[in-house]
C-alpha positions as CSV (number, residue, x, y, z in Angstrom):
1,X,-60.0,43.7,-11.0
2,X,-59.1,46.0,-8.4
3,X,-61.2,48.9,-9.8
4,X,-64.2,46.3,-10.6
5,X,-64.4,45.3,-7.2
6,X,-64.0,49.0,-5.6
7,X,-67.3,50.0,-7.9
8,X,-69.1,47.8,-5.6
9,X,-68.2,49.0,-2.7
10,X,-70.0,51.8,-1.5
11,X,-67.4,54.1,0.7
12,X,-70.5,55.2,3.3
13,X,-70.7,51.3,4.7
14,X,-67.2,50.6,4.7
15,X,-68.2,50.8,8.8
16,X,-70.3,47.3,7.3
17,X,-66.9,45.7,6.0
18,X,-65.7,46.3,9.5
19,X,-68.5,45.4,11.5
20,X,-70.5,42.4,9.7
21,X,-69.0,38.9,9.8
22,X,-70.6,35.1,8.7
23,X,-72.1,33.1,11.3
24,X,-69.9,30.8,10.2
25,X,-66.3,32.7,10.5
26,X,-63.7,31.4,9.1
27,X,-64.2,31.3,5.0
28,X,-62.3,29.1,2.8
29,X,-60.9,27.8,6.3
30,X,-63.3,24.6,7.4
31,X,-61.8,21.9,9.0
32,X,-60.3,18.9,7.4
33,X,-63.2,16.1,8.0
34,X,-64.7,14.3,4.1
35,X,-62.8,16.5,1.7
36,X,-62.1,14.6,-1.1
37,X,-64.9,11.8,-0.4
38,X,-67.1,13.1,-3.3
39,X,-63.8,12.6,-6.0
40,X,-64.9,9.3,-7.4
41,X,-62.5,7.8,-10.1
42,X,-63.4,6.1,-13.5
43,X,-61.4,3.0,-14.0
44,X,-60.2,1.6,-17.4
45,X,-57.7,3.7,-19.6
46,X,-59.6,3.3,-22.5
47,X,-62.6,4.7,-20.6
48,X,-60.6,7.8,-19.5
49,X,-59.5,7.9,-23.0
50,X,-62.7,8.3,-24.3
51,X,-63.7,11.8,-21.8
52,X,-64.9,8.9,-18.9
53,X,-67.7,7.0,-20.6
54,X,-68.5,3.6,-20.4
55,X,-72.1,3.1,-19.2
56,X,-72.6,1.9,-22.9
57,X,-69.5,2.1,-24.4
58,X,-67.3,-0.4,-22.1
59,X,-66.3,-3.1,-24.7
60,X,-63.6,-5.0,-22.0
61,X,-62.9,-6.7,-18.8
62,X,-62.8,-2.4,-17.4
63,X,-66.9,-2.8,-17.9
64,X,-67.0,-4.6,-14.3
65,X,-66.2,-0.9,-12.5
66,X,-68.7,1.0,-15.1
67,X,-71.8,-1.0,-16.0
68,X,-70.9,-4.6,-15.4
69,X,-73.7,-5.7,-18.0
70,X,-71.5,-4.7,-20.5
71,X,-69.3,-7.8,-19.3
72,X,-71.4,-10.6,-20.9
73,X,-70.1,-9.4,-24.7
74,X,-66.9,-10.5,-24.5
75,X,-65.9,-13.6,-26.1
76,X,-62.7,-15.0,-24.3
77,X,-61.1,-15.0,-21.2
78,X,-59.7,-11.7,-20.1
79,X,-57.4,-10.0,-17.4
80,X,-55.7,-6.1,-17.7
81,X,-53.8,-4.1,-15.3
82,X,-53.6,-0.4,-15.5
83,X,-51.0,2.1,-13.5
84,X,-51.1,6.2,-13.6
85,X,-48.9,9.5,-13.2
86,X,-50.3,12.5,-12.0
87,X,-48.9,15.7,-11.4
88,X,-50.9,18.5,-10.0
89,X,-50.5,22.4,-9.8
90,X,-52.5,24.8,-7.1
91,X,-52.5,28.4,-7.0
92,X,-54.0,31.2,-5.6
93,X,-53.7,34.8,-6.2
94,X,-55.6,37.5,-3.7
95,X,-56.5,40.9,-5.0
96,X,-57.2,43.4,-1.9
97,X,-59.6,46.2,-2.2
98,X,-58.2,49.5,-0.5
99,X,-60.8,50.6,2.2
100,X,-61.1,54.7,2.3
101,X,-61.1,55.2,6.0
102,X,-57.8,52.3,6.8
103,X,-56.1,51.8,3.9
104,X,-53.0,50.3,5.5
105,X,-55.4,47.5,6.0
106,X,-55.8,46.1,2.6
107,X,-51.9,47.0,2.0
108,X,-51.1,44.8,5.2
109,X,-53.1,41.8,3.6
110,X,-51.2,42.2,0.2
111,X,-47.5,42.3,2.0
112,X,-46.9,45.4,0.6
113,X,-46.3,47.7,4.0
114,X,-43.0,45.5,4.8
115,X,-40.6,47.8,2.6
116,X,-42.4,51.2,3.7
117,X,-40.1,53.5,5.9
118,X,-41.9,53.9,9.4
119,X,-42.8,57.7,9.7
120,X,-41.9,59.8,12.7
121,X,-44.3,61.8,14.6
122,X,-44.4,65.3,13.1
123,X,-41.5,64.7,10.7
124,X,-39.2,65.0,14.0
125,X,-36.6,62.0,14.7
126,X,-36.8,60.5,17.7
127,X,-40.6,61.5,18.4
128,X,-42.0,57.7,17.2
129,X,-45.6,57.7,16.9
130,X,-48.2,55.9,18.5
131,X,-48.5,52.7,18.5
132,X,-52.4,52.9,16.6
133,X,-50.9,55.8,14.6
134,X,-48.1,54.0,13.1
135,X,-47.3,51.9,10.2
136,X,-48.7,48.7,10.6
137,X,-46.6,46.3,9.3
138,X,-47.0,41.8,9.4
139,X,-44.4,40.0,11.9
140,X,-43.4,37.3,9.2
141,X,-42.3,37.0,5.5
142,X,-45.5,35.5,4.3
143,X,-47.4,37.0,1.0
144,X,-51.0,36.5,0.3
145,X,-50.4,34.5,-2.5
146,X,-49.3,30.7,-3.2
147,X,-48.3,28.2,-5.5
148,X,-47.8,24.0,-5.1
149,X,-46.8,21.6,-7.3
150,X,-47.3,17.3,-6.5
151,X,-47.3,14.4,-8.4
152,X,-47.9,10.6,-7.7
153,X,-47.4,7.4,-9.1
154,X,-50.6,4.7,-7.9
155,X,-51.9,1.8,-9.6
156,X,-55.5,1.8,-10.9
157,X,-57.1,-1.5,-11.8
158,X,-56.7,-4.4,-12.2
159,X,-59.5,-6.6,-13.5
160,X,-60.2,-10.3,-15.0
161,X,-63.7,-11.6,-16.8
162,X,-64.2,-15.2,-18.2
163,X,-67.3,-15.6,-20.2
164,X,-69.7,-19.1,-19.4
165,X,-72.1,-20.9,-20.6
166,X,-74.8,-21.2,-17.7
167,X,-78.3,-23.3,-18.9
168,X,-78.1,-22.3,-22.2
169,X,-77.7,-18.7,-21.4
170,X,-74.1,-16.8,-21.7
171,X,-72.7,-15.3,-18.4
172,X,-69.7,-13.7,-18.2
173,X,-68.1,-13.5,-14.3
174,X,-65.2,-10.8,-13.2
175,X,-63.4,-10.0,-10.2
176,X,-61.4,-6.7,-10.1
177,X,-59.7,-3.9,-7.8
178,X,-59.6,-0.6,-8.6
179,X,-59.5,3.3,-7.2
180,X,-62.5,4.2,-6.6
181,X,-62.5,7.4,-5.5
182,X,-58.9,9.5,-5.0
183,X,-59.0,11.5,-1.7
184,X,-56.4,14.3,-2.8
185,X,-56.8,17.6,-1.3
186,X,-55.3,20.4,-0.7
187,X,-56.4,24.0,0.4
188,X,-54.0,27.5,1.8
189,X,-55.5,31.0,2.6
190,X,-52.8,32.8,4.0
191,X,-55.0,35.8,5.2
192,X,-57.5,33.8,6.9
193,X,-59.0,35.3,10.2
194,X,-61.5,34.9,12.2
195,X,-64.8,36.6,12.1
196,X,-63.7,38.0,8.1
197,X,-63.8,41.1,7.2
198,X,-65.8,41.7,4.1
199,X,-67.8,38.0,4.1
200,X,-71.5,39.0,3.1
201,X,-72.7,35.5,3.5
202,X,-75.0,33.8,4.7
203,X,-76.7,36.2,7.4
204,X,-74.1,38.5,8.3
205,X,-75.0,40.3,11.8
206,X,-73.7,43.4,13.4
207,X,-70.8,42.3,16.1
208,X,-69.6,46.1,17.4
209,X,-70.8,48.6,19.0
210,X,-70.6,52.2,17.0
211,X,-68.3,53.1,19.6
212,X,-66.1,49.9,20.0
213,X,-62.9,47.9,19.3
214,X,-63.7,44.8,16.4
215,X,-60.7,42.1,17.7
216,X,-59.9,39.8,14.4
217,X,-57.6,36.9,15.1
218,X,-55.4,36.9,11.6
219,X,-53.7,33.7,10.7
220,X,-52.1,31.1,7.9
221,X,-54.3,27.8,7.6
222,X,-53.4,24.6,5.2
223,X,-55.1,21.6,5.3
224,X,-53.6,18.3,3.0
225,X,-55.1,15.1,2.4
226,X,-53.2,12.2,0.4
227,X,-54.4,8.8,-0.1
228,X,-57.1,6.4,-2.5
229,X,-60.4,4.4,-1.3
230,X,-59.8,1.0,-3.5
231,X,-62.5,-1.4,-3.9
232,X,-62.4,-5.3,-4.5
233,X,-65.5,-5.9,-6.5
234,X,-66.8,-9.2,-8.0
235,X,-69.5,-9.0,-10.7
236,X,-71.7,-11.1,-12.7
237,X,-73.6,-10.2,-16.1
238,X,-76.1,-12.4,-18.2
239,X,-77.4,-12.2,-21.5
240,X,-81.5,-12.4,-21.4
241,X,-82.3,-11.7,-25.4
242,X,-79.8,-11.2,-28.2
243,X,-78.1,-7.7,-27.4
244,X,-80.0,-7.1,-24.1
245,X,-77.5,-8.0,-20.9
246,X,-78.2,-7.6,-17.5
247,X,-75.6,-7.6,-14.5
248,X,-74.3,-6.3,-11.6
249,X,-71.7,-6.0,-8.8
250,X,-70.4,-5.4,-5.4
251,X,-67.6,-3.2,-4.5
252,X,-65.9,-3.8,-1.0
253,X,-64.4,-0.6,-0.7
254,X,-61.1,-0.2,1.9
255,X,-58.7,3.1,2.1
256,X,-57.0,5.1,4.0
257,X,-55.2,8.9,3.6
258,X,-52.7,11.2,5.7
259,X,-54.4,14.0,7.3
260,X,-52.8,17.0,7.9
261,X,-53.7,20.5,9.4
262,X,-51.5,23.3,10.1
263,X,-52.8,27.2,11.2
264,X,-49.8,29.5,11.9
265,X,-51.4,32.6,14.0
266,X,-49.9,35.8,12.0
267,X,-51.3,38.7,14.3
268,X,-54.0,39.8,16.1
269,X,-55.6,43.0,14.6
270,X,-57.6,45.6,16.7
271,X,-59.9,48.0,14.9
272,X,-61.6,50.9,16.5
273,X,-65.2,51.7,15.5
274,X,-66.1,55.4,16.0
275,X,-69.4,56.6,15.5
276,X,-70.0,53.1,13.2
277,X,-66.9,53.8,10.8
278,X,-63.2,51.9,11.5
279,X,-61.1,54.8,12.2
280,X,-57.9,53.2,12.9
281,X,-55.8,49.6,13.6
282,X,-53.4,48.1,15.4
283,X,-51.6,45.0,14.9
284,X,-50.3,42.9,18.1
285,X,-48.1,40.2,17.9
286,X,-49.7,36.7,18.9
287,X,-47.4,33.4,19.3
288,X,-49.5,30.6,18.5
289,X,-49.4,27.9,15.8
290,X,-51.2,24.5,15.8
291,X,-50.8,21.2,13.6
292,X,-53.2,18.0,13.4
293,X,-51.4,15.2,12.0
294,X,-53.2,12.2,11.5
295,X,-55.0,9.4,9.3
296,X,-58.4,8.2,8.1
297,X,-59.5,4.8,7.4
298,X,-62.6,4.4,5.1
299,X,-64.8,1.4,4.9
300,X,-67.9,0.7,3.3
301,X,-70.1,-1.8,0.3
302,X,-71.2,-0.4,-2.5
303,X,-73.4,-2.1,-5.0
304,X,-73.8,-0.9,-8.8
305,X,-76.5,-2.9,-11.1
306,X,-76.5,-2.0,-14.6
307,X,-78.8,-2.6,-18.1
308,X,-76.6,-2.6,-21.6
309,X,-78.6,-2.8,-24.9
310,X,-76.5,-3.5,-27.9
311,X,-77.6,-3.4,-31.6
312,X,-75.2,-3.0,-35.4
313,X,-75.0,1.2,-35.0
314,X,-75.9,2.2,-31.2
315,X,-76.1,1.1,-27.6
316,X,-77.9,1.9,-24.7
317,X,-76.7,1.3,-21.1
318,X,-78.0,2.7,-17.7
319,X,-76.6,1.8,-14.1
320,X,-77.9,2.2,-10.8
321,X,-76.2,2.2,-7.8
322,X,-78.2,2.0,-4.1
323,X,-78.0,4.1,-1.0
324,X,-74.5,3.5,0.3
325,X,-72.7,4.8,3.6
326,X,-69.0,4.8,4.0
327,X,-67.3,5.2,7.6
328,X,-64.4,7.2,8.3
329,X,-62.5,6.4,11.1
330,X,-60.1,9.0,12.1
331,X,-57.2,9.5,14.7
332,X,-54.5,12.5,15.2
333,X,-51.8,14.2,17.0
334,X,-52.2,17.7,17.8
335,X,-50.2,19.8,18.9
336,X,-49.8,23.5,19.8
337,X,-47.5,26.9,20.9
338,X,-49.8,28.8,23.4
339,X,-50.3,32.3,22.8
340,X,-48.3,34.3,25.4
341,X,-47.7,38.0,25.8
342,X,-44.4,38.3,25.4
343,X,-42.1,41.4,23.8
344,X,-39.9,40.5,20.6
345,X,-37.9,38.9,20.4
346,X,-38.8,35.7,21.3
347,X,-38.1,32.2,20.6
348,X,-40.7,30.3,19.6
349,X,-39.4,26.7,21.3
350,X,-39.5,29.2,24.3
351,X,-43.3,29.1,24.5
352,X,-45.4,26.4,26.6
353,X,-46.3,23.6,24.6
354,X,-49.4,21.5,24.8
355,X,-49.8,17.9,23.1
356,X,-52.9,15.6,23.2
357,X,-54.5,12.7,20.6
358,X,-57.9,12.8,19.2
359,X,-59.7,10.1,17.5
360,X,-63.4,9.3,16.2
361,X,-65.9,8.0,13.5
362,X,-67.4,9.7,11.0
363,X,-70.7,8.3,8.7
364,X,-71.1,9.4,5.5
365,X,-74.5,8.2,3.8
366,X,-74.8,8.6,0.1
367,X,-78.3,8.3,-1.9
368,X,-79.3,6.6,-5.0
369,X,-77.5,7.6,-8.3
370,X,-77.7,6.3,-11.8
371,X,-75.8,6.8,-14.9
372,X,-77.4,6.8,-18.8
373,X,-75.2,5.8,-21.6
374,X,-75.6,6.2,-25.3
375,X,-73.1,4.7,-28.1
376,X,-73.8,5.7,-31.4
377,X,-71.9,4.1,-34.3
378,X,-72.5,6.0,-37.8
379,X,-69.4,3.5,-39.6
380,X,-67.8,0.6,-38.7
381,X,-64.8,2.7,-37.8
382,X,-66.5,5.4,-35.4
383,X,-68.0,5.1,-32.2
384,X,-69.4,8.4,-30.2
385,X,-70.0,8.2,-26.7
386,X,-72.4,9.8,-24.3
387,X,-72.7,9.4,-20.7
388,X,-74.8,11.6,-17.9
389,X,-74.2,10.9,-14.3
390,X,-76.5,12.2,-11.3
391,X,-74.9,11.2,-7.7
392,X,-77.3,14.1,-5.4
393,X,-74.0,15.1,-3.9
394,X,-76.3,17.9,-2.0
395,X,-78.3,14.6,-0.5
396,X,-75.4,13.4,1.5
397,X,-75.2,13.3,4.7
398,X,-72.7,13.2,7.4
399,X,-73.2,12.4,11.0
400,X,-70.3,12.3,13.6
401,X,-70.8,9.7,16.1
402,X,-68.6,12.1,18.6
403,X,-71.4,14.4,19.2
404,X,-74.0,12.7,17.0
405,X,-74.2,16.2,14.9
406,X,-75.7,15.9,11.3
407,X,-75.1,18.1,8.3
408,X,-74.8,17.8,5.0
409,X,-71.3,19.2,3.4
410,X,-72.0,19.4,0.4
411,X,-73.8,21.7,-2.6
412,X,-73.9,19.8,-5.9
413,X,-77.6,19.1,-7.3
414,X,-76.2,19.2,-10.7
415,X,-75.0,16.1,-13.2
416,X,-72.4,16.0,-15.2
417,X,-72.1,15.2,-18.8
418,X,-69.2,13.0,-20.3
419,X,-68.6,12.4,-24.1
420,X,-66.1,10.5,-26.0
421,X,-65.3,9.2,-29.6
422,X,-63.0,6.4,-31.3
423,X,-61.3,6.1,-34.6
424,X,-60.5,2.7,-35.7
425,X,-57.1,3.9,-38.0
426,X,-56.4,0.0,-38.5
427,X,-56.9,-3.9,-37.1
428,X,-53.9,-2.5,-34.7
429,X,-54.5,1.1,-33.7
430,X,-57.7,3.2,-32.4
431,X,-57.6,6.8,-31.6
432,X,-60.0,8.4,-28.3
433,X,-60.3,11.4,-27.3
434,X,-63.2,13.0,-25.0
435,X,-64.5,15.8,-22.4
436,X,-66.3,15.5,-18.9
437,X,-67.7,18.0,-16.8
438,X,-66.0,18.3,-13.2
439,X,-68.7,19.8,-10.9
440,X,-67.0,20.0,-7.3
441,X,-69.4,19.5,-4.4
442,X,-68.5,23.0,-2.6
443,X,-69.8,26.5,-3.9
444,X,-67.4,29.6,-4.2
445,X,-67.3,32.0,-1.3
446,X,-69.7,35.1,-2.6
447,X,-70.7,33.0,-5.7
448,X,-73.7,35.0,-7.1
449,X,-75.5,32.1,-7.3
450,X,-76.2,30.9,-3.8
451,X,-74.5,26.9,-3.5
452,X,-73.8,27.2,-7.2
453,X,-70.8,24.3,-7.1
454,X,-67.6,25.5,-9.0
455,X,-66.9,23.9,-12.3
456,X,-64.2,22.5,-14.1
457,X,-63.3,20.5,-16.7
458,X,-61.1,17.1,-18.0
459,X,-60.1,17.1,-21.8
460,X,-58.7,13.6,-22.6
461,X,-56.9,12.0,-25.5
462,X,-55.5,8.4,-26.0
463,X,-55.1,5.3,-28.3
464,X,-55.2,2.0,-28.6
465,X,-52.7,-1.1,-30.0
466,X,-53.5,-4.4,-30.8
467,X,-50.8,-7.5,-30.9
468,X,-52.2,-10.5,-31.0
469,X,-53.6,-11.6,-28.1
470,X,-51.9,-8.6,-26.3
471,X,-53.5,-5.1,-26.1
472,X,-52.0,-1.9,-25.0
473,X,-54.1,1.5,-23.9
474,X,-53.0,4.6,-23.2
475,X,-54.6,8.0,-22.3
476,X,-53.6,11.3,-21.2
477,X,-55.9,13.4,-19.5
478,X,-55.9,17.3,-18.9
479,X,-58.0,19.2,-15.9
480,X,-58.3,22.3,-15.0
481,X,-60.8,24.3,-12.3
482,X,-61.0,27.7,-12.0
483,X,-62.7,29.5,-9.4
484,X,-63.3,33.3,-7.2
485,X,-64.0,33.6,-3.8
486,X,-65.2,37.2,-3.3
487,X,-66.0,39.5,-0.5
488,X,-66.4,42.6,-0.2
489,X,-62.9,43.0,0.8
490,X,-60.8,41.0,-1.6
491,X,-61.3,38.1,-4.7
492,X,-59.3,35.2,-4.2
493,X,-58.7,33.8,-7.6
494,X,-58.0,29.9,-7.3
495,X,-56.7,27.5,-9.8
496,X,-55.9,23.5,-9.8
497,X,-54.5,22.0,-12.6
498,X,-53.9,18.4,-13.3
499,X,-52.2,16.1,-15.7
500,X,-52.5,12.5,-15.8
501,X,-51.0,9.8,-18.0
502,X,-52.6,6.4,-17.5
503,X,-51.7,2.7,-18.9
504,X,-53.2,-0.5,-19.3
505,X,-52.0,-3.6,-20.7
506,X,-54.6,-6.3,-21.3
507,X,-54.2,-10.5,-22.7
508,X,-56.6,-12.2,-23.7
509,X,-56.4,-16.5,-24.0
């Protein structure tokens, strides 16, 4: 990848590596404010089973939290609870591209000039040289790449539907609570500085002089978020003609997550430009390192109204679900180590410290979405599954009401697609399995595509076991995203894997 990457870099504007930077300066570095808002969960195991579809396939009490039309087919009383297991791997791996004119750059971002022997001046001992001309070398242990392993035990849903008899016409009512949307997030570029070398993107513009010093602050950022929205949500669906149901629902939704922030300053690195070409760096130490600690509380209503058409071999469902806003309310501590020139050794409890508390409200307004559903059934024994989903991710807007600023965070225009099939074996067992797209609502750093989103993918398998009145479904779901942040400078390759085992147990009277 090395040698792809240098084929793009033209050697006569390596000066542009050192002198262009983004407007906005710190890459792969924003603040922690609605990651993880636009993660919205499907509920009901058999549903996840089946790759996430149930706009026309949902055939239980679960059909409240995915098109609560489909509620009005079932025959009996009904209540299920479902619980999952997740565990989750992150990863990233940077590749450094060596720059002709400062190579020790590059090799200082990889960690590799740590075990290098520091040259005298000359060859003679006891002549040092400069400190421009010397070895540059980082003041910590840290390497540019990272791996994390998590995993968390949560409930999912729990749901109960009782089917009426209303004026002649059949109604079915439920009441359930479920995750609606699972805030997990976490992010770590431990060459992150501020403006980035190499960033082409969006407008870069020049910052030196030809005859100048570029000043780029170097430093570790993480940012962590762990917690669920959940949503109480009553529903109602009534049959109009035979196999043509009508319903909808509302979904109170409540949550909260720890917020956590953490930038570690690793240097400060001085570059002189001469005649518009970096012809040497310096590193000084900086002692500086900040942490937000915090929560969020979300709040918000959001209402889902769905169509379900059911006939012998197929099914048609489609859901809508209005303009929606959910609030964020946030408070933290933060606190910090002032920098402070001071020669090493020195202890970092040693350095002035500075604590204060910041709170305040965030609005996050969502447009219309829908969802189509088709069910096909060729046997009595197979059902395929088809769901689309548009949500306009790129529509939403958020508005702090600290300094009533309004943006929009995110970059997905695109749907995803979800499909799913099931295998009746037997009166006690059914097999599922399925696939849905996972478009994330941020584009790649350098994508080539500008606001592309990065794409993943959830392959999911599960069954089905009937006892009685008594029924038992399990799923196991597998995700995986894979994506490049590329400059001209380096490619961070990032990964996020996922593994999730999800039950439900279900009785009907």
């Amino acid at each position: 990848m090395k040698s792809s990457l240098a084929k793009r870099i033209d050697v006569t504007i390596v000066a542009a590596i050192l002198s262009f930077a983004s407007v906005f300066a710190q890459p792969a570095a924003r603040p922690l404010d609605v990651q993880g808002l636009d993660q919205f969960s499907a509920s009901g195991v058999r549903s996840r089973a089946m790759g996430g579809t149930g706009v026309a396939s949902a055939v239980d009490a679960s059909a409240l939290f995915s098109n609560p039309a489909a509620l009005a087919q079932l025959s009996s009383f009904e209540i299920r609870a479902g619980g999952l297991f997740g565990s989750t791997m992150s990863k990233q791996t940077q590749e450094w591209v060596p720059m002709r004119p400062l190579p020790g750059l590059s090799a200082l971002f990889e960690g590799l000039t740590g075990d290098v022997k520091t040259p005298d001046s000359l060859g003679r001992s006891g002549l040092p040289l400069s400190a421009w001309n010397t070895l540059q070398k980082q003041y910590d242990n840290l390497t540019p790449g990272w791996d994390r392993t998590s995993s968390r035990t949560q409930p999912l849903s729990l749901a109960a539907a009782m089917p009426l008899t209303v004026a002649g016409m059949n109604v079915a009512a439920a009441i359930g609570f479920s995750q609606v949307i699972n805030l997990d997030h976490y992010f770590q570029n431990n060459n992150s500085m501020s403006p980035y070398l190499g960033q082409e993107r969006p407008d870069p513009f020049l910052i030196t002089n030809r005859n100048d010093t570029l000043h780029i602050k170097w430093y570790q950022y993480t940012r962590q978020r762990e917690g669920s929205v959940y949503g109480i949500t009553p529903g109602v669906s009534v049959t109009l003609l035979p196999g043509l149901r009508v319903g909808g629902s509302a979904t109170v939704l409540t949550g909260s997550s720890d917020d956590n922030e953490k930038r570690v300053e690793r240097g400060h690195i001085n570059i002189a430009i001469s005649n518009g070409v970096g012809s040497n760096f310096m590193v000084d130490t900086v002692y500086y390192r900040q942490s937000k600690v915090g929560t969020s509380k979300y709040s918000g209503t959001m209402f889902t109204f769905g169509l379900h058409f059911q006939q012998e071999r197929y099914s048609l469902g489609v859901t809508l679900r209005p303009p929606m806003k959910i609030t964020r309310t946030w408070d933290r501590d933060v606190a910090s180590i002032d920098t402070t020139k001071k020669p090493m050794p020195v202890r970092l409890d040693d350095q002035p410290r500075r604590s204060f508390h910041e709170s305040g409200k965030d609005y996050l307004d969502f447009p219309l979405s829908y969802s189509l559903g088709i069910v096909l059934k060729p046997t009595d024994k197979w059902m395929i599954a088809f769901d689309y989903e548009l949500k306009h991710l790129a529509d939403v807007e958020l508005t702090s009401a600290t300094n009533s600023t309004v943006s929009r965070p995110w970059v997905n225009t695109k749907g995803a697609m979800r499909i799913g099939a099931e295998y009746l074996a037997s009166k006690l067992i059914a097999l599922r399995g399925g696939y849905r797209e996972d478009v994330q609502a941020f584009s790649p750093d350098g994508s080539a595509i500008i606001d592309e989103p990065a794409r993943g993918g959830v392959y999911s398998l599960g069954a089905g076991i009937s006892l009685g009145n008594i029924f038992i479904d399990m799923a196991y779901e597998y995700s995986v995203l894979k994506y490049q942040d590329i400059y001209q400078s380096n490619a961070n390759y990032n990964t996020r894997q996922q593994h999730q085992v999800m039950l439900e147990c279900a009785y009907r009277f």
